[in-house]
C-alpha positions in Angstrom: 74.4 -4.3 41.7 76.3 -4.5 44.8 78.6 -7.0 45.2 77.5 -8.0 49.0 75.5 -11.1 49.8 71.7 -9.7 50.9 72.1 -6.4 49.7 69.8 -4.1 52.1 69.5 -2.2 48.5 68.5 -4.4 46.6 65.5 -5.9 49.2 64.5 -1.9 49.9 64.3 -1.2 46.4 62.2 -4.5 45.4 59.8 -3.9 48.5 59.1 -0.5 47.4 58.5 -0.9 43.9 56.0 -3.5 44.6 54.7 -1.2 47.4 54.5 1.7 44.9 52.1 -0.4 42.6 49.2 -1.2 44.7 47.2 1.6 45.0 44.7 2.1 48.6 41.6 0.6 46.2 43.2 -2.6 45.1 43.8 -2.8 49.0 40.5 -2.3 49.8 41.5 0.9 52.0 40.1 4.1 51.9 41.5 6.8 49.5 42.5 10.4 50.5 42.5 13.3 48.0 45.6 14.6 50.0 47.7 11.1 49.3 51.2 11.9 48.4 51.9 8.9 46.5 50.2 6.7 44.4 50.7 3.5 45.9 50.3 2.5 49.4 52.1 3.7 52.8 54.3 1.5 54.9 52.2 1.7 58.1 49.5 0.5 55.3 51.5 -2.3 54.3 52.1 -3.2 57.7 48.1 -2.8 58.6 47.8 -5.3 55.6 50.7 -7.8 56.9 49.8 -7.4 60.6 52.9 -6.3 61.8 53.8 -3.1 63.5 55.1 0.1 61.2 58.2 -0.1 62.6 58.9 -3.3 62.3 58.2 -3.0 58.2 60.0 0.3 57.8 62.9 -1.3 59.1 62.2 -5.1 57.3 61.9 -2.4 54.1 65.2 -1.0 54.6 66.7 -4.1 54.2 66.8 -6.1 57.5 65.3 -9.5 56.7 68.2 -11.9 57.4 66.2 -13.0 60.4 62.5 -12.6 59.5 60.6 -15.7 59.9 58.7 -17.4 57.0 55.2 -16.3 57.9 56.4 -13.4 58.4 57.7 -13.1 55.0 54.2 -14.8 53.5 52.2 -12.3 55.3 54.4 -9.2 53.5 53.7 -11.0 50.0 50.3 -11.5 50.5 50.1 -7.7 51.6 52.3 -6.5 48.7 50.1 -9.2 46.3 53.5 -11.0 45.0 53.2 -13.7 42.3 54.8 -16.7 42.8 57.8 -15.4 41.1 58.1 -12.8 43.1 57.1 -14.8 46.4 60.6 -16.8 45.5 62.6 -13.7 44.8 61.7 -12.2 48.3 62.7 -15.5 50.1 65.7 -15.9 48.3 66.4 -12.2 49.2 65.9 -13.1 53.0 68.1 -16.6 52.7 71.4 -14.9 51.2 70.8 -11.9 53.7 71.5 -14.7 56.6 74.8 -14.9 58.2 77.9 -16.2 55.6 77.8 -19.6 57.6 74.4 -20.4 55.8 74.4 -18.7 52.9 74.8 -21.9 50.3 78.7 -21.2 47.8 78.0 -20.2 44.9 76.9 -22.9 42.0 80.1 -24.6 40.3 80.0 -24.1 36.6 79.4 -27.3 34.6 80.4 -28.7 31.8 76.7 -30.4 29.8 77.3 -34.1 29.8 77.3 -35.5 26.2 73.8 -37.3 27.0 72.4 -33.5 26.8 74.3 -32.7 23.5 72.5 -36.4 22.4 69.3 -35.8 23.3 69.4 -32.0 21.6 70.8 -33.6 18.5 67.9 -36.0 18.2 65.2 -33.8 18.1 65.4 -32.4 14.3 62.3 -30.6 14.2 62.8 -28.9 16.9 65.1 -25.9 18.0 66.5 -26.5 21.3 69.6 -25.1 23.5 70.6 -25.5 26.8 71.2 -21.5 28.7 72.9 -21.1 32.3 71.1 -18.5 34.5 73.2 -16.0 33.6 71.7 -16.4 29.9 74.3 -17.6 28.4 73.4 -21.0 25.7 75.8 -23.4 26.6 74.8 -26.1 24.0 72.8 -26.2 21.2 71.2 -28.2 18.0 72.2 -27.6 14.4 67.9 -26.5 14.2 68.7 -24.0 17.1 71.8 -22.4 15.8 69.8 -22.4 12.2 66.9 -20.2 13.9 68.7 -17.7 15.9 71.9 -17.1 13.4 72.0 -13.9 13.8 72.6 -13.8 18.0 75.3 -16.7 17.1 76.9 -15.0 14.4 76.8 -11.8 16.5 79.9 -10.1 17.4 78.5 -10.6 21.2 79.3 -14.3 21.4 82.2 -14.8 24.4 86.0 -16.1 23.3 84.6 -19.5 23.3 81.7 -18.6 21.0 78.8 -18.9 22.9 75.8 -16.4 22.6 74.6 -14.7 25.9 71.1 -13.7 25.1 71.2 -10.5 27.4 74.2 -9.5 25.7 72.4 -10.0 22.0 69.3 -8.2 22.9 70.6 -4.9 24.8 74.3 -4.6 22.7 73.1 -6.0 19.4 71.9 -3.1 17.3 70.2 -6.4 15.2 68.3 -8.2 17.5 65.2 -4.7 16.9 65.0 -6.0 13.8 64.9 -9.9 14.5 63.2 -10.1 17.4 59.7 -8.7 16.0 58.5 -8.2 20.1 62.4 -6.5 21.1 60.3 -5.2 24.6 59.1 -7.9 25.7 61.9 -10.0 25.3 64.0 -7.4 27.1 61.3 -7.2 30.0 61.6 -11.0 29.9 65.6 -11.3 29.8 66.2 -8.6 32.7 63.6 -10.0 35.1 65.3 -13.5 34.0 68.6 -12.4 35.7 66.9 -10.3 38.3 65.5 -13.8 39.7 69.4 -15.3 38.8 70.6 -12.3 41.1 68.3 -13.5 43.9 69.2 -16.8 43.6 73.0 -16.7 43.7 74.2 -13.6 45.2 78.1 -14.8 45.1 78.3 -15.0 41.4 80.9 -12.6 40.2 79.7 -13.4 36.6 76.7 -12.4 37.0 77.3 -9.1 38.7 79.8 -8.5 35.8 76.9 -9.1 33.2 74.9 -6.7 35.0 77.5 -3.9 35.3 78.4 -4.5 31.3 74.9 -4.1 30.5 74.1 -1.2 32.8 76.8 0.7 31.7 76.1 -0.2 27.7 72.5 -0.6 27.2 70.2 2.4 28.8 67.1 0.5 27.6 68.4 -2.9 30.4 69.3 -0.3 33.0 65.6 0.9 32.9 64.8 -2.7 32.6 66.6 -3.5 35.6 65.6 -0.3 38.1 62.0 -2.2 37.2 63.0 -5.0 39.2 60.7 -7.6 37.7 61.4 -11.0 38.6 60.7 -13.9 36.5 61.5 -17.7 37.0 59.7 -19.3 34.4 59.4 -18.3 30.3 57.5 -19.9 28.2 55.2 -18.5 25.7 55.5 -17.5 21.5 58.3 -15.8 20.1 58.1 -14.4 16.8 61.6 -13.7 15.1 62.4 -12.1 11.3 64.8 -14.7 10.4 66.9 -13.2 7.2 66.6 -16.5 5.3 63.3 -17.6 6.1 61.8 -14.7 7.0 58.8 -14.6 9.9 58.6 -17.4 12.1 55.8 -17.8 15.3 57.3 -20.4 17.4 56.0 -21.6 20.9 58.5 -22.2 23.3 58.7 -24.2 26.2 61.5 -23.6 29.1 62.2 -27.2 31.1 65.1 -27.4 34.5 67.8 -29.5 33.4 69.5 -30.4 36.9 72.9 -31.2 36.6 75.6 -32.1 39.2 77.0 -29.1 41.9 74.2 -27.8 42.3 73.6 -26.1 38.9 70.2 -25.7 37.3 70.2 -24.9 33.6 67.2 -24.5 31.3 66.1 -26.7 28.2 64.5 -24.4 25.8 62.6 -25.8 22.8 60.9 -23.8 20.3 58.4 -25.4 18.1 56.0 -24.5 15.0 51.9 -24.8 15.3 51.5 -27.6 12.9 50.3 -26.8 9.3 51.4 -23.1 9.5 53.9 -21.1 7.6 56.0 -21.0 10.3 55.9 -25.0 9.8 56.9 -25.0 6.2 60.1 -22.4 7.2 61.2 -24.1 9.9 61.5 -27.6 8.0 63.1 -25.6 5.3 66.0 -24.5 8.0 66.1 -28.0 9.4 66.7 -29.2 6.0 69.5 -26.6 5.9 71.0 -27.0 9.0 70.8 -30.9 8.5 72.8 -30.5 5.5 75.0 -28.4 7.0 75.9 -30.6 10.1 76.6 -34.0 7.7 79.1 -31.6 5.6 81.0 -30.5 9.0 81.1 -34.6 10.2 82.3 -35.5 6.9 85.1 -32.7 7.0 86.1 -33.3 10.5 86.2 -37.3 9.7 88.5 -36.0 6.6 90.9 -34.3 8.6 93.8 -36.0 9.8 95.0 -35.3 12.9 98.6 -35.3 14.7 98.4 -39.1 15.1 97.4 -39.9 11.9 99.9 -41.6 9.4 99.7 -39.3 6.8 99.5 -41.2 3.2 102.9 -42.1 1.6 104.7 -43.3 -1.7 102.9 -46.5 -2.9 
């Protein structure tokens, strides 16, 4: 991943993998025996966007700091972008645009204790709070019950928090506890391929990426994909080691919070009367107990200002 806002790379290689996809009959072109690829041609493209050939060839090659938004629109129609997609390509274009308009890159933020409230109240629900670089920045005693394994992993940062890239790609475990490992993969990488769009400037990120793309051959294959997602939501089935198989939906919600930073509020839930019902209350019991023995020991502790007790 280079480390240069608008990377020419980065927009060639997204324009022709989605070029490389539509083939002449989706198109509604005609098709030639003698085609030497499978998807379409640039002066096809630019047929389809009405723009001239070489004015694509070179917006393919990377020059699309200055391209107008209709412009843009009338590539993604052409290429048949989804939404997702659609966004990727514009934020491509924005951080492509001279330094002087390029927005800094997003402050980290610490989650205001009203988050860490509201996660705490919901105790039949799992729910976490994860930064666009995947990493879950606060969590619920139900949450940290249903996905031990990625926070007892030896991937968690110094300050033990889980990155969920990290868990999936490094973690020889998350095969076995993720029951769908793929898809969650596909979903993760195109997660921080939209992240990468977003904020170009953010060293973190382009760390993440390098790790993982030296490490994991499965995300570098993931990532040479370039498959953009913004929003996740859907059912994720897991092999918990306690409870065993759990189908949860899962919902992902924004979570605006000052500077500029955009996290996610993820909440998994269990289709009422199902098995998966049953185990989950069974590890909110758990995790309820758990969380009143840690208060009580904390409240037990003294601390450095405490008068400690003395002869009676």
């Amino acid at each position: 991943m280079d480390q240069r806002p608008g990377n020419r790379g980065e927009i060639r290689d997204f324009l022709a993998s989605r070029r490389a996809r539509i083939t002449p009959a989706q198109a509604g072109l005609p098709t030639s025996a003698r085609r030497r690829v499978a998807g379409l041609r640039r002066e096809e493209v630019a047929v389809l966007a009405g723009v001239s050939t070489e004015w694509y060839t070179r917006l393919e090659k990377g020059h699309i700091g200055g391209v107008s938004e209709d412009v843009l629109d009338a590539v993604a129609r052409a290429l048949r972008l989804d939404d997702d997609e659609r966004t990727y390509l514009f934020d491509l274009a924005r951080s492509s645009r001279p330094d002087s308009r390029t927005p800094s890159r997003r402050r980290d933020v610490e989650v205001p204790p009203r988050v860490q409230w509201l996660l705490d109240s919901m105790t039949m629900s799992s729910a976490f709070v994860r930064n666009g670089r995947m990493d879950v920045v606060a969590s619920n005693p139900l949450a940290r019950a249903v996905l031990a394994p990625m926070f007892d992993s030896a991937t968690v940062d110094k300050r033990g928090r889980p990155n969920i890239a990290r868990y999936i790609f490094l973690d020889p475990g998350a095969h076995h506890f993720f029951v769908d490992w793929n898809a969650a993969g596909i979903a993760t990488a195109a997660l921080l391929r939209a992240e990468a769009g977003r904020e170009p400037r953010d060293r973190a990120l382009r760390e993440l990426v390098g790790e993982l793309s030296t490490l994991s051959p499965a995300f570098r294959s993931q990532w040479a994909a370039h498959d953009v997602l913004i929003r996740h939501d859907g059912i994720k089935r897991l092999q918990h080691p306690d409870v065993g198989h759990l189908e949860l939906t899962f919902q992902s919600l924004d979570l605006p919070l000052p500077g500029r930073a955009v996290h996610d509020l993820i909440i998994y839930t269990a289709e009422p009367g199902t098995p998966s019902e049953d185990r989950l209350k069974l590890l909110a019991s758990w995790a309820a107990t758990q969380s009143r023995a840690d208060t009580r020991s904390r409240v037990a502790e003294p601390t450095r200002h405490s008068p400690q007790p003395g002869p009676l």
